[in-house]
N, C-alpha and C positions, 0 to 999 in steps of 0.2 A: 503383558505390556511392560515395558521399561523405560522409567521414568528417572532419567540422569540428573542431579542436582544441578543447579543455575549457578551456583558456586566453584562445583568442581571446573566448568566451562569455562564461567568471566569469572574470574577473583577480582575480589572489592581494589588488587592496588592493580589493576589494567593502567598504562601511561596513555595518557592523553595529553597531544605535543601542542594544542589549541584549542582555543574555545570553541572550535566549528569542525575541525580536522577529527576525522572518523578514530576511534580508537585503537592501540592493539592490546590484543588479546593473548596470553600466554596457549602457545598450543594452537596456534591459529594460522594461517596467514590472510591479508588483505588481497584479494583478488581485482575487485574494483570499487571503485570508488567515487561521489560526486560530492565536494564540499562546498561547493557556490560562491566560490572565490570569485574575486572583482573588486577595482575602486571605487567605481562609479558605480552609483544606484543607475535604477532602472533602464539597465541592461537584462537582454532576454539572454538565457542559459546558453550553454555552448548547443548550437545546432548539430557540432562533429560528433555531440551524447545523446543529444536529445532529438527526438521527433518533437516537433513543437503542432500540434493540430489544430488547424485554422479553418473547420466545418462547424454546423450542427451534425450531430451525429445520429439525431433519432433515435438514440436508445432510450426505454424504461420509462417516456414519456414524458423525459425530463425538458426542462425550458432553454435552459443556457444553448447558444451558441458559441465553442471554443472559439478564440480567436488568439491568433503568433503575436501578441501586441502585450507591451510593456505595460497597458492598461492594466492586462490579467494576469499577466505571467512576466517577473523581473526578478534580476539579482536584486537585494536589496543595497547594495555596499558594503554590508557589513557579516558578510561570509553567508547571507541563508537566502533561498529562494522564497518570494511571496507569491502565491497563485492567489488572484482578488476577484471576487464576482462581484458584478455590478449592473445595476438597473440601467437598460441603455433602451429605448423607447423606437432605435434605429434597424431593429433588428428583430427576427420574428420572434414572439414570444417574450420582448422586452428583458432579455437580461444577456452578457456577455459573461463569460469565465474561462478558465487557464484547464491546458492537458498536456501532460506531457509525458512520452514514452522512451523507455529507454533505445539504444539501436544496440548496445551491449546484451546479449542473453546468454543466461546460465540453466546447466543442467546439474545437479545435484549428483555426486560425485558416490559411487560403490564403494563401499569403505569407508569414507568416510560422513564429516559432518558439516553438512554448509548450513550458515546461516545471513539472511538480509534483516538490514534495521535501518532505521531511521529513526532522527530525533528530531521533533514535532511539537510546535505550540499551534494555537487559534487565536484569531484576533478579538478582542477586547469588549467587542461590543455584546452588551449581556444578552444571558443562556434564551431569554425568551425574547430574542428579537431575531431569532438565528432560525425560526419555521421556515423551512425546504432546505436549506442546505444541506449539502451533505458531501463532507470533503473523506478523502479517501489517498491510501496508498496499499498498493494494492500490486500481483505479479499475473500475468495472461501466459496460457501455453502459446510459445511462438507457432505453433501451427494457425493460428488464427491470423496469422498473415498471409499463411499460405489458402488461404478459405476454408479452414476445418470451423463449424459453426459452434457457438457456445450452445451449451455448455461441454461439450463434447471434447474441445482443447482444452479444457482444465482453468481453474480461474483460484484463486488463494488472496483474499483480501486479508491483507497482515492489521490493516486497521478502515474503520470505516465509522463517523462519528453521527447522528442523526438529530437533526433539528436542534442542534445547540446540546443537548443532555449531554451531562459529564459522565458519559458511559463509551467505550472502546469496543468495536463487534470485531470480532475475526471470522472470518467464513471459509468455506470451500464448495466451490459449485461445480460438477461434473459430470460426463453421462449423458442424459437426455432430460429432457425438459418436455410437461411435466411431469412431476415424479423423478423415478427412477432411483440409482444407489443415492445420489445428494440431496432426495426428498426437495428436487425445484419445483418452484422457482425460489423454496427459501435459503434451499442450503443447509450443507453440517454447520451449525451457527452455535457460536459462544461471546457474553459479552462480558467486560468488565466494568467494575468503577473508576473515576480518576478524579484524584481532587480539587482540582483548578481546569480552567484553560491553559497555565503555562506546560511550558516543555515537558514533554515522558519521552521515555523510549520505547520504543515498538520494534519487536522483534520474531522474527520466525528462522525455526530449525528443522531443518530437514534429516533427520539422522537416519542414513544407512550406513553402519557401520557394523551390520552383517553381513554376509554372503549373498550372492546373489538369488540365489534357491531359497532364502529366507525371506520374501517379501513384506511378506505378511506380519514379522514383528519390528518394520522398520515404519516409523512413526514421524508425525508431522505436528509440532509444536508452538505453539502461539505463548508470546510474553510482554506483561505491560512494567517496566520498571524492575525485571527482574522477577516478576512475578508470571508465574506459570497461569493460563488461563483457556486453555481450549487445548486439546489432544483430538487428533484422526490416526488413522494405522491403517498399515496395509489388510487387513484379517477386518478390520472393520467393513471397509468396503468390498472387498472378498471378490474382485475380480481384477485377475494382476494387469489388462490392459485400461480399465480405469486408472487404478493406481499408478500408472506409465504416465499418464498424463498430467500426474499430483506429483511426482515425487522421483521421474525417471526421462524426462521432458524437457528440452528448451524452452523457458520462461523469464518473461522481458519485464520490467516495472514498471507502474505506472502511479503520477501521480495526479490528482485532480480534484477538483470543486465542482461536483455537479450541485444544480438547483433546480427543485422539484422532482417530479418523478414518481415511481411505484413505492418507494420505501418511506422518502419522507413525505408525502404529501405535497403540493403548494405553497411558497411563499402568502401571507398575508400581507393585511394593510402596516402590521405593527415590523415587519422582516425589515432591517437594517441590510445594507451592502457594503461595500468595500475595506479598506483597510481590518475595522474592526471584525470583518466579518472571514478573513481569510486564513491560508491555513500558511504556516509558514515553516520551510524546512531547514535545521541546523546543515545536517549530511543525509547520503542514502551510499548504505555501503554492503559489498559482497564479501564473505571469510569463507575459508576452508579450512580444516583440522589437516594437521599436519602428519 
């Protein structure tokens, strides 16, 4: 396995042209982009980027019902998206919260090296009042639109936070369920620490910049802050049409606040909602090596 320094990739003097405005990278270029640009608060995202989803979705047996409403999901004015879950008594399972998916997807590029990030805080309200939620950003094989069922289309959580713990998981879920190469319904799973709620960056790289006949030592990389924290590989999962789905696939982004569920348990009596409780995003951005 080969493991390319985070240095040699992003050097420390990258220019950033704004406070919210996605980076550039030497050696990169910016393919797509969402900065959450807007005057006006509580504005929902552009619709032309985003799937805004306004169901319960029934997954994982979580509570929230999504809903396209400024309630859950807005610009905030001030260049970043807030997705806010919120106890709403109108709705089944009492609580409402924000999803959003991209209509942009990417396929990871031969030769080269793509990588998505996003920069990310939580709202304020403290770590033990935050039991069920569990906010996420996260990339789906685009076959799952077309009805290939998970895990089977490929699933890559770049971040995923549990019940308020200042810890960052990244996963990869794929194959079949249960069991299988990604051992589900848990997944290849790695977590890290983080020192606060405010802002990190979350980021994953895709590096094939072998040959194609080389699958097997082209690798999938998880970073919190610059910091290396989870490795997969082709030769890991050892079957190149799994791996097709991880790493050689159209894959859309997704961001969101679910509450409740298989991973985090149930909100309690003491669970805070809204503002404090949401996740809130700088940018969400695609690069390719040049």
């Amino acid at each position: 396995m080969r493991t390319l320094p985070v240095a040699l990739l992003f050097p420390l003097t990258a220019a950033v042209t704004s406070a919210w405005s996605p980076p550039t990278y030497d050696g990169f270029n910016l393919v797509w982009s969402d900065a959450f640009s807007g005057n006006e608060s509580g504005q929902l995202p552009s619709q032309e980027t985003w799937d805004i989803i306004d169901k319960d979705l029934g997954l994982n047996n979580e509570l929230e019902t999504y809903c396209a409403s400024p309630e859950n999901v807005q610009l905030s004015g001030k260049g970043t998206l807030q997705i806010v879950p919120r106890r709403n008594s109108s709705v089944q399972n009492g609580w409402t919260s924000g999803r959003i998916e991209s209509k942009h997807a990417f396929t990871p590029e031969l030769g080269r090296r793509t990588v998505a990030e996003a920069y990310i805080r939580f709202g304020s309200n403290p770590t033990d009042t935050k039991k069920g939620m569990w906010p996420a950003f996260w990339v789906l094989g685009n076959s799952s639109r077309a009805g290939t069922k998970w895990p089977g289309c490929g699933e890559l959580d770049i971040l995923e936070t549990v019940n308020g713990v200042l810890e960052g998981h990244g996963t990869a879920h794929c194959n079949t369920s249960p069991g299988g190469i990604c051992d589900e319904t848990t997944g290849l799973t790695s977590q890290t620490s983080v020192p606060n709620q405010d802002w990190q960056l979350w980021r994953m790289i895709w590096d094939r910049s072998t040959d194609a006949s080389d699958w097997q030592s082209e690798n999938i990389t998880w970073w919190a802050n610059h910091k290396l924290f989870h490795t997969i590989t082709g030769n890991q999962i050892g079957d190149s049409g799994v791996w097709a789905t991880l790493a050689h696939a159209p894959l859309f982004f997704i961001l969101n606040v679910a509450v409740g569920g298989a991973l985090p348990g149930n909100p309690n009596s003491t669970t805070a909602d809204g503002y404090g409780a949401m996740m809130e995003v700088g940018y969400v951005a695609q690069y390719v090596s040049q």
